[in-house]
C-alpha positions in Angstrom: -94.3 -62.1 -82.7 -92.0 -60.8 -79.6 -88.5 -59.5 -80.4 -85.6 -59.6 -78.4 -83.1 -57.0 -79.1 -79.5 -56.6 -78.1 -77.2 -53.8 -78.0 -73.7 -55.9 -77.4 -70.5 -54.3 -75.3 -67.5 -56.1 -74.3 -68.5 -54.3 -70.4 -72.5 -55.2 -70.8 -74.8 -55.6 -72.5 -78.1 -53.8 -72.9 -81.7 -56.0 -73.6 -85.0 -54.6 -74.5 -88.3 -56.9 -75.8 -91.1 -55.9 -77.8 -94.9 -56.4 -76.8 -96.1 -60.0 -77.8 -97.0 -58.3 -81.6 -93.8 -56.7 -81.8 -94.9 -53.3 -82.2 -93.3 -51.4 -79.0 -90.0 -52.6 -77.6 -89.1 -51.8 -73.6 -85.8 -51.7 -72.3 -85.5 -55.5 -70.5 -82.2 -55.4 -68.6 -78.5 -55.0 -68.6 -76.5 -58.3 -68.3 -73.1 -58.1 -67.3 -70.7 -59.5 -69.7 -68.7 -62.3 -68.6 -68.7 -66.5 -69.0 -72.3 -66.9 -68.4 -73.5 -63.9 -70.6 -74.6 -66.1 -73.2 -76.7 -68.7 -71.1 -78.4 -65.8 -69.9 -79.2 -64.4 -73.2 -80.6 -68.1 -73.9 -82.5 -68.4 -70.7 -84.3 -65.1 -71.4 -85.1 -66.1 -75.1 -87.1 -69.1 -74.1 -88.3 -67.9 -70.4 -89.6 -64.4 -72.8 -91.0 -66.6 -75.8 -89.0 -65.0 -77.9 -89.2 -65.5 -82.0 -86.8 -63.1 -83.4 -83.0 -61.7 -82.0 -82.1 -58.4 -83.4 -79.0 -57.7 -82.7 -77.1 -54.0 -83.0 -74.7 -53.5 -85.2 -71.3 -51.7 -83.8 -71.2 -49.2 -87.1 -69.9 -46.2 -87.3 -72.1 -43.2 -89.1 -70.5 -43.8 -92.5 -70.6 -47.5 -91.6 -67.3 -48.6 -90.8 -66.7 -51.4 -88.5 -66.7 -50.4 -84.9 -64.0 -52.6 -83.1 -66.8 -54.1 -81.0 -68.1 -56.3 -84.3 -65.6 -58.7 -84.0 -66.6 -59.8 -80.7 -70.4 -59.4 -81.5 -70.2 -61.3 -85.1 -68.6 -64.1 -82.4 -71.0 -63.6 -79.7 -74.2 -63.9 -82.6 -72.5 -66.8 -83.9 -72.1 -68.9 -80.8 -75.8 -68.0 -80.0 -77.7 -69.1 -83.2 -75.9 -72.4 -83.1 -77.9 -72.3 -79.3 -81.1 -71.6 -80.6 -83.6 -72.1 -83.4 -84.7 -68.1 -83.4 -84.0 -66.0 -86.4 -81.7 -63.3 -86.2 -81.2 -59.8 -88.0 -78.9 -57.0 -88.1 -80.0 -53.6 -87.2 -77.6 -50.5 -86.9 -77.2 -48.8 -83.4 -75.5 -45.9 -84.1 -76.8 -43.1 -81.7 -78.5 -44.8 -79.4 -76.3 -44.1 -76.9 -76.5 -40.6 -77.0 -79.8 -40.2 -78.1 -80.7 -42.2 -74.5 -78.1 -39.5 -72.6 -79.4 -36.6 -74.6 -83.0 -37.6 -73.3 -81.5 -37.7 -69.7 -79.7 -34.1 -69.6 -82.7 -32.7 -71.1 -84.9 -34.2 -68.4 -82.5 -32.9 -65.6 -82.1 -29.4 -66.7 -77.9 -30.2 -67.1 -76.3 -28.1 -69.3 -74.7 -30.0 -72.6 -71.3 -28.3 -71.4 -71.8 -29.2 -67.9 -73.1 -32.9 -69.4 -69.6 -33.3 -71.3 -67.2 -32.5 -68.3 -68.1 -35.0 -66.4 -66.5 -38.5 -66.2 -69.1 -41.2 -67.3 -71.9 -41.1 -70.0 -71.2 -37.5 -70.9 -72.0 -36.8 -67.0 -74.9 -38.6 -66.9 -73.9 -41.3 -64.3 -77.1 -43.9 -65.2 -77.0 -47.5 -66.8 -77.9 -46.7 -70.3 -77.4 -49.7 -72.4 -80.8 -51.4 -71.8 -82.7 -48.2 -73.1 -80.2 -48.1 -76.1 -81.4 -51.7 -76.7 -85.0 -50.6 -76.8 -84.2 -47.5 -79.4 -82.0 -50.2 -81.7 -84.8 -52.7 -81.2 -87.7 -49.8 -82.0 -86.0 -48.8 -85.1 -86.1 -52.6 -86.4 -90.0 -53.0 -85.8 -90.7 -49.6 -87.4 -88.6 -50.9 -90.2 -90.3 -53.8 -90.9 -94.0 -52.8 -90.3 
């Protein structure tokens, strides 16, 4: 069974797919979001033979609604009535960081040095795919 998961942003949004038995997900891409974000999303489900959406959930740590849900809960609606693929809720809170935390480790940055700079806690890389892939992780794990 191949997963698609999806860590939603107003600005993009990150993709990751599992392996064709859904055991290990890989960050996919990061789709820009604009008019044609959800055709995309669509044209990867059926060019990826995907059987299950897992979408991340916006939610803080004590599991308050992020501002994001809104327009996620309306994005996930507008794509099940596209497709016949089931789709569950997983939470993505951390991902984020945990990908940047993975990158300043890696570079040898500082965590003060990291938190001065301007974008991604100063770590100026596209992100949102591998957040995707950590979200999407966490749901096979959970379900195995």
């Amino acid at each position: 069974m191949k997963y698609l998961g999806i860590d939603y942003g107003t600005k993009k949004i990150g993709v990751a797919t599992s392996d064709d038995s859904g055991v290990i997900a890989f960050p996919h891409s990061i789709i820009l979001y604009n008019e044609d974000s959800l055709s995309a999303i669509i044209k990867l489900v059926s060019d990826e033979h995907i059987d299950c959406i897992v979408m991340g959930d916006s939610l803080t740590g004590t599991r308050n609604e992020n501002p994001v849900m809104i327009s996620a809960r309306r994005f996930a609606k507008a794509l099940k009535e596209r497709i016949l693929v089931p789709m569950y809720w997983m939470n993505e809170f951390g991902t984020t960081a945990s990908v940047l935390q993975s990158h300043v480790a890696m570079s040898g940055q500082r965590s003060d040095q990291a938190s001065k700079a301007p974008r991604h806690g100063g770590v100026n890389i596209p992100v949102d795919d591998q957040a995707a892939a950590i979200m999407l992780q966490r749901y096979l794990d959970s379900v195995r």
